[in-house]
C-alpha positions as CSV (number, residue, x, y, z in Angstrom):
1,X,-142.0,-77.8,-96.9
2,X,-138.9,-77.7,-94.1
3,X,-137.6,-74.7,-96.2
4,X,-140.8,-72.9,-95.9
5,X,-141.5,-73.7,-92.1
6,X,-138.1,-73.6,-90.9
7,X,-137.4,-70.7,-92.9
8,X,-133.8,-72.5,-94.0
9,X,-132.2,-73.1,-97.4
10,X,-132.5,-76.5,-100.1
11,X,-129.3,-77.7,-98.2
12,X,-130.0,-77.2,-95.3
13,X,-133.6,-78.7,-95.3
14,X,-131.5,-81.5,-96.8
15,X,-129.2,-82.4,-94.2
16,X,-132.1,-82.1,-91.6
17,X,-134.0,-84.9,-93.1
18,X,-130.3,-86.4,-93.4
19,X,-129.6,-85.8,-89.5
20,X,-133.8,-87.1,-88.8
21,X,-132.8,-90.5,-91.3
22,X,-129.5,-91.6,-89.2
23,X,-130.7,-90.5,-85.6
24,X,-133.6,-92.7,-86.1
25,X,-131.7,-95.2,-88.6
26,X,-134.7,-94.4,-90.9
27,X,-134.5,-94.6,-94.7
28,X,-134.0,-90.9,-95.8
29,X,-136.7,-91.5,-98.7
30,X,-139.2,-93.4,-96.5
31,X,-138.7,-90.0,-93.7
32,X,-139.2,-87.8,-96.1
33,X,-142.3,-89.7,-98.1
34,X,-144.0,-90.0,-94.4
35,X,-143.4,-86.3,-93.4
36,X,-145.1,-85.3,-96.7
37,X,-148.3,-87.5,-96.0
38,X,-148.5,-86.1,-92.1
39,X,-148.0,-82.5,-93.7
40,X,-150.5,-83.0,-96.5
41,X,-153.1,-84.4,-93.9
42,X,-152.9,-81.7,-91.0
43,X,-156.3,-79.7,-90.4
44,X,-156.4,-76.5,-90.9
45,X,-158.7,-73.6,-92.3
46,X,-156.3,-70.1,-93.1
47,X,-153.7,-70.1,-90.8
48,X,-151.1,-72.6,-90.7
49,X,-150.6,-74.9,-87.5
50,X,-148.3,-73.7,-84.8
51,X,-144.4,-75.1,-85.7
52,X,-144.6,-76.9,-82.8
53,X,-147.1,-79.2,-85.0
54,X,-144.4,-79.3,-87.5
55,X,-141.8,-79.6,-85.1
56,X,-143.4,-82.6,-83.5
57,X,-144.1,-84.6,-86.7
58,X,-140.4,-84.2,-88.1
59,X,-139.1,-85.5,-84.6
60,X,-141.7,-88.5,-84.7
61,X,-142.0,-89.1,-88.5
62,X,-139.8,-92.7,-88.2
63,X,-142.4,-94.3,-86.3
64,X,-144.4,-93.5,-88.9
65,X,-142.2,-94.6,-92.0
66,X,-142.4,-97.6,-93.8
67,X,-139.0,-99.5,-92.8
């Protein structure tokens, strides 16, 4: 999903969950389970949500995350 919005490659989208995990001293898997639930459960009909949205969940997704 970070590939496709952020338009970056496997490693890349890899060592921005990385970065995400030790800003927020946040399990890499538990990030990267939470940011799948908040993607999967955005509303929208035929045009995805502005990457703001995105951008926004990524930067919050530890208070989110199982510890």
């Amino acid at each position: 999903m970070l590939m496709l919005i952020y338009r970056i490659g496997e490693d890349a989208a890899f060592e921005l969950l990385r970065w995400r995990s030790q800003e927020t001293n946040t399990r890499l898997k538990s990030l990267a389970q939470q940011l799948v639930k908040d993607f999967l459960e955005l509303d929208y009909h035929e045009q995805l949500p502005h990457r703001s949205v995105y951008d926004r969940l990524l930067l919050t997704a530890h208070l989110r995350a199982d510890s």
